[in-house]
C-alpha positions in Angstrom: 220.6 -96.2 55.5 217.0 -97.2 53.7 218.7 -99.6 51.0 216.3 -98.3 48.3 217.9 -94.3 49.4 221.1 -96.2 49.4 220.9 -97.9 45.6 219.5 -94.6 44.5 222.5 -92.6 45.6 224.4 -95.1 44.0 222.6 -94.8 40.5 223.1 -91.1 40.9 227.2 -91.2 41.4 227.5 -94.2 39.2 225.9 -91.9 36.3 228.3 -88.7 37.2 230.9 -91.3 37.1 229.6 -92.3 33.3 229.4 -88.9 32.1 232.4 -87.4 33.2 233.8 -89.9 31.8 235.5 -92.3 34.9 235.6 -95.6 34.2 237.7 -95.8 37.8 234.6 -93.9 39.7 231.9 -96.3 38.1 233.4 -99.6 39.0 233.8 -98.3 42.4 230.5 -97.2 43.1 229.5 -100.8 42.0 232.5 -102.4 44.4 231.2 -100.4 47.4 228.0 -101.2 47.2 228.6 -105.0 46.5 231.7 -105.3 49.7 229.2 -103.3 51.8 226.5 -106.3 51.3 224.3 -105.5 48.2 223.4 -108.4 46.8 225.4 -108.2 43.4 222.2 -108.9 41.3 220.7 -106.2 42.8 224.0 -103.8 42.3 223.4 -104.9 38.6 220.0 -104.6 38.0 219.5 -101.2 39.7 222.6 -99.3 39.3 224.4 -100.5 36.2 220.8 -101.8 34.1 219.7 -97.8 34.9 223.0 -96.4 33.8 222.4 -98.4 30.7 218.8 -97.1 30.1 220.4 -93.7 30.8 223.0 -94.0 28.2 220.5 -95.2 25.5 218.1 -92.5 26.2 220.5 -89.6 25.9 221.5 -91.2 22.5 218.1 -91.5 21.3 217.3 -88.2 22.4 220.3 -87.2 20.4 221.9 -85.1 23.6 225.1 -87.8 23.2 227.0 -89.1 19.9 227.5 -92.5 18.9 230.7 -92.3 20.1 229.8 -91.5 23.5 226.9 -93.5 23.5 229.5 -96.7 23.1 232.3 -95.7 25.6 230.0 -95.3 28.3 227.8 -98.9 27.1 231.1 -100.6 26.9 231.8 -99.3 30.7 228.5 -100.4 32.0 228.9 -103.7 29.6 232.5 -104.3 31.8 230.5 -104.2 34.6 228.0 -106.6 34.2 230.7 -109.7 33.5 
């Protein structure tokens, strides 16, 4: 599979993962893609870094709460240490 197709399903499941909220799901997506040879930078930057400027537009928009807002940041936040 195209590794651009690839990281975009990845962003896609990684987000349902965020909002549904499973904090299981989402560090899987990240471990499959990093065990299956993404480069872990690139795992970071184009799956969890989008999830992130997913999050923060849905709470500036005002579509989430503050609350949700930080529980899914924080999940996204575990992922990149």
């Amino acid at each position: 599979m195209d590794q651009a197709l690839l990281l975009s399903r990845a962003a896609d499941q990684y987000w349902a993962a965020l909002v549904s909220p499973d904090a299981d799901a989402a560090y899987a997506v990240v471990d499959d893609l990093v065990t299956g040879g993404t480069p872990v930078a690139e795992a970071l930057t184009e799956v969890v870094a989008r999830g992130q400027r997913w999050i923060g537009e849905h709470w500036a928009s005002a579509d989430w709460t503050v609350g949700q807002e930080r529980s899914e940041e924080h999940t996204s936040e575990l992922q990149s240490h």
